[in-house]
SETORDREN-997025 format. One record per residue (C-alpha): residue number from 1; residue in one letter; y, z, x. Coordinates in nm, 4 decimals, always signed. Each point is the difference from the previous one (the first is absolute). Last residue first. Layout:
<atoms>
{NUM, "A", {Y, Z, X}}
...
</atoms>
This chain:
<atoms>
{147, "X", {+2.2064, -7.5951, -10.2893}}
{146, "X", {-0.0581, -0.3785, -0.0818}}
{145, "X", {+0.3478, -0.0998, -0.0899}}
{144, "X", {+0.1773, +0.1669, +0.2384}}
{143, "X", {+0.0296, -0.3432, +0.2311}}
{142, "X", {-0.0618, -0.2833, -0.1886}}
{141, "X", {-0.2668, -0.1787, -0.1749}}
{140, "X", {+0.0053, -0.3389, -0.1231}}
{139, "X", {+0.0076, -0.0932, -0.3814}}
{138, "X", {-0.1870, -0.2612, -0.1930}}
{137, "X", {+0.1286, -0.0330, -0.3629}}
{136, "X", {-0.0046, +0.2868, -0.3618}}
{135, "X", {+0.2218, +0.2734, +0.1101}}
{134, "X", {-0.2808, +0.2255, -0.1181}}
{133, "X", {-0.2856, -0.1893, +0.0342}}
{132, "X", {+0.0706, -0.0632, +0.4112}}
{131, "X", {-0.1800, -0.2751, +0.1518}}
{130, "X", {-0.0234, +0.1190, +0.4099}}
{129, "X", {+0.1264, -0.1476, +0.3289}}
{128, "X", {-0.0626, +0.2349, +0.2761}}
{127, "X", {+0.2902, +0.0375, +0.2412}}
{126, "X", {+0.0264, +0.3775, +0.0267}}
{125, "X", {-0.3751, +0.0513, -0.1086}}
{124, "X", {-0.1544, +0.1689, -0.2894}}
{123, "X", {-0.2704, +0.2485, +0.0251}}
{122, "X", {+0.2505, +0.2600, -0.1769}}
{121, "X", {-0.0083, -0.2036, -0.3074}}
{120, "X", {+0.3766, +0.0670, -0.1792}}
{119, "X", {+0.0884, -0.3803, +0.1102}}
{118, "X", {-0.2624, -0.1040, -0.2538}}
{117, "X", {-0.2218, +0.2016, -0.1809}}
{116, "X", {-0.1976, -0.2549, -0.1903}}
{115, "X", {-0.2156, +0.2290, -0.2046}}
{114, "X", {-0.3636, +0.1516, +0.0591}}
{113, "X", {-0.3656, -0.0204, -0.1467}}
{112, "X", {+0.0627, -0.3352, -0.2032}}
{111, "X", {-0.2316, -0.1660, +0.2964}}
{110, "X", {+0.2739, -0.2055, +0.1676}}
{109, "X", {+0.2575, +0.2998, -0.0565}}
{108, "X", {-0.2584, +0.1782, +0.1859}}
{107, "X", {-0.0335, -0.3146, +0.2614}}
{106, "X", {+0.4077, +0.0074, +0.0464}}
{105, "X", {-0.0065, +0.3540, +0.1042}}
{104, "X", {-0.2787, -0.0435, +0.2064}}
{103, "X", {+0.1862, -0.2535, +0.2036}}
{102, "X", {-0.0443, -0.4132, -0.0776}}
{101, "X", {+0.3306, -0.0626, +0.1016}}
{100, "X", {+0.1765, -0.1650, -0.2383}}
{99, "X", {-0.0865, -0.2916, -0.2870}}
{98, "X", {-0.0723, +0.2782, -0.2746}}
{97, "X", {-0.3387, -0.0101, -0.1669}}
{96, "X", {-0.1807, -0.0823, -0.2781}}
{95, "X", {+0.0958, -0.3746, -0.0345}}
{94, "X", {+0.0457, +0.0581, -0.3196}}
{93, "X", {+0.3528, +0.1601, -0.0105}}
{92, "X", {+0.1437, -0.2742, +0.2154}}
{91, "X", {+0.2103, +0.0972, +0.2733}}
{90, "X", {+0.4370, -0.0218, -0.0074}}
{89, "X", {+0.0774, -0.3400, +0.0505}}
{88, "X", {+0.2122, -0.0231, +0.3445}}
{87, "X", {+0.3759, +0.0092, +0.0070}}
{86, "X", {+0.0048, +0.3094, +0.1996}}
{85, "X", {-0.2682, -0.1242, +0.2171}}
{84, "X", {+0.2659, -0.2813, +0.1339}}
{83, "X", {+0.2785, +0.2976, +0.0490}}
{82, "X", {-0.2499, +0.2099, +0.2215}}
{81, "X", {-0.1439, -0.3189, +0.1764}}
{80, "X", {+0.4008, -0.0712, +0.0694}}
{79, "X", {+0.2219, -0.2663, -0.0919}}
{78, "X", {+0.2147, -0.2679, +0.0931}}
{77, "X", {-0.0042, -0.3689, -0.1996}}
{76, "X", {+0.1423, -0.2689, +0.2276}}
{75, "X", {-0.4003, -0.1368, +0.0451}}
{74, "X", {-0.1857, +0.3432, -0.0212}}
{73, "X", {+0.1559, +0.1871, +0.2293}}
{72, "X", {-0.1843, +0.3330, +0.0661}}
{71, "X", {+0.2332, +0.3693, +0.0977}}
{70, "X", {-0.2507, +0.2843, +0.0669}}
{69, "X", {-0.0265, +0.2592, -0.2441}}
{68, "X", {-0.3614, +0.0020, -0.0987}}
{67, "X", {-0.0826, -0.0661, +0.3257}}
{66, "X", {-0.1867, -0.3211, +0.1086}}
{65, "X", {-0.3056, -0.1041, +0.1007}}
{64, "X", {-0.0659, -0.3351, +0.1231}}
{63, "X", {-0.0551, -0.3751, -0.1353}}
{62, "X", {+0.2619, -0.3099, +0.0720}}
{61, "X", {+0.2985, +0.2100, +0.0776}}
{60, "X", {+0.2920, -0.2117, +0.2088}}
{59, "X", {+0.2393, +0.2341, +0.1316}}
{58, "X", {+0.3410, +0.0597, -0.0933}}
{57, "X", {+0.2222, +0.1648, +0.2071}}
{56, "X", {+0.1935, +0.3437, -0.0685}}
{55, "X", {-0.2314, +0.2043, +0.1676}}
{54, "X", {-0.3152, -0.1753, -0.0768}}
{53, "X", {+0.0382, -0.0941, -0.3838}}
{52, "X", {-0.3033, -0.1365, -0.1565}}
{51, "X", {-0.0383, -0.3864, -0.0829}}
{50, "X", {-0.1483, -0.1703, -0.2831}}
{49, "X", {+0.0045, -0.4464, +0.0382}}
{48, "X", {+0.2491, -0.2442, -0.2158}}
{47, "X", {-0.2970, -0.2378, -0.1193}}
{46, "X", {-0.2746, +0.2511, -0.0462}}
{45, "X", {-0.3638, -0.0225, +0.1614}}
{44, "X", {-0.0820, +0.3270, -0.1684}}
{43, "X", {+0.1679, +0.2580, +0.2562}}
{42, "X", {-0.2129, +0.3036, -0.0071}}
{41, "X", {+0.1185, +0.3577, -0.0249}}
{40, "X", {-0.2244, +0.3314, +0.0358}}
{39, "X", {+0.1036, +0.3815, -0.1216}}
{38, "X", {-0.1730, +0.2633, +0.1039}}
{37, "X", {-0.0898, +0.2508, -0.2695}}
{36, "X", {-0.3656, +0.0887, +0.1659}}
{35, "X", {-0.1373, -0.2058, -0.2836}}
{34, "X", {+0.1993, -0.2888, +0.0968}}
{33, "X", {+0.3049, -0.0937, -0.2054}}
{32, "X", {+0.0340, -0.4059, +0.0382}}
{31, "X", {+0.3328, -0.2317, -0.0578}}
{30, "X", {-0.1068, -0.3813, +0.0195}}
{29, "X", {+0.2846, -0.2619, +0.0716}}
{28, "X", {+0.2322, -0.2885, -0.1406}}
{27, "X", {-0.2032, -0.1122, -0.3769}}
{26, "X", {+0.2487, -0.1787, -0.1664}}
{25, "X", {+0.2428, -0.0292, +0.3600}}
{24, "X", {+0.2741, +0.2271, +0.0272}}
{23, "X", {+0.3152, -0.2539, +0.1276}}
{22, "X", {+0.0518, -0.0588, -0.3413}}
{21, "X", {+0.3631, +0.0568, -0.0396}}
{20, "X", {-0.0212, +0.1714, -0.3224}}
{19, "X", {-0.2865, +0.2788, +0.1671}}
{18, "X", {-0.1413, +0.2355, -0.2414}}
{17, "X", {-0.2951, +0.1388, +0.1660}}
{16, "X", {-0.3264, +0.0473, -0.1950}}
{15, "X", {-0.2685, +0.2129, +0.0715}}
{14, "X", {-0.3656, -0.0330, -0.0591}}
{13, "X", {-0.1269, +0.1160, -0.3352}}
{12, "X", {+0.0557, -0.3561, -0.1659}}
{11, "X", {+0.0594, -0.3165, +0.1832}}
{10, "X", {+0.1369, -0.0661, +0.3615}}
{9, "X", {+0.3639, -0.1488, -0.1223}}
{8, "X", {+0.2862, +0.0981, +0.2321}}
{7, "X", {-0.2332, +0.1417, +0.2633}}
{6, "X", {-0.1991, +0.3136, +0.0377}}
{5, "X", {-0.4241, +0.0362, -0.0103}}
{4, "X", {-0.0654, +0.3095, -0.0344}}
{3, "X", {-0.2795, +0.1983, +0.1581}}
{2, "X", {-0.2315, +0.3171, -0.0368}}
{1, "X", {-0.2680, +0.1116, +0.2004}}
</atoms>
């Protein structure tokens, strides 16, 4: 699994939200991709609080899943999972593997036996969040993309 700590100042290879009115605290939640692609938020304790969007009202999110294009408030700052990934730091090369799924694909790039395929890897899933080498940041999978 592989998470991201977000907030206005959560140190390097996390993400960083630019926020001049400060209503972000330093380090304001934790953003995790599960193996299966899922995509898990947790509330770190911060001032302002993270809520999701329930049909138009805001709802207090302290941990839960999330989609990767469901509305989150973060203090005054709105956003998405899908936007938050996109400001992500793409993987390190050493770590040996990419921070997705863990699918076959991804273990033969893992090995040097394969390449990352990204959103042209039939065993994708509409949904599934996934580092893509080619446009170089964390992308989520639409419809048409895996066919």
């Amino acid at each position: 699994m592989k998470y991201f700590l977000i907030g206005r100042n959560p140190g390097d290879r996390h993400i960083t939200i630019d926020d001049p009115t400060e209503t972000v605290s330093r380090v304001h939640g934790e953003l995790s991709v599960a193996r299966d692609g899922r995509l898990y938020y947790a509330d770190r304790d911060s001032t302002n609080g993270s809520y999701r969007d329930r049909d138009g009202a805001w709802i207090a999110l302290k941990r839960d899943y999330v989609s990767p294009r469901e509305r989150l408030k973060l203090g005054d700052y709105v956003t998405t999972a899908d936007d938050l990934l996109r400001l992500a730091p793409a993987p390190e090369a050493s770590a040996g593997a990419i921070a997705t799924t863990g699918t076959s694909a991804d273990a033969a790039v893992a090995s040097g036996s394969g390449r990352r395929s990204g959103n042209d890897d039939p065993h994708r899933l509409e949904g599934e969040v996934i580092w893509d080498d080619n446009l170089g940041k964390y992308v989520t999978v639409g419809k048409g993309m895996n066919t």
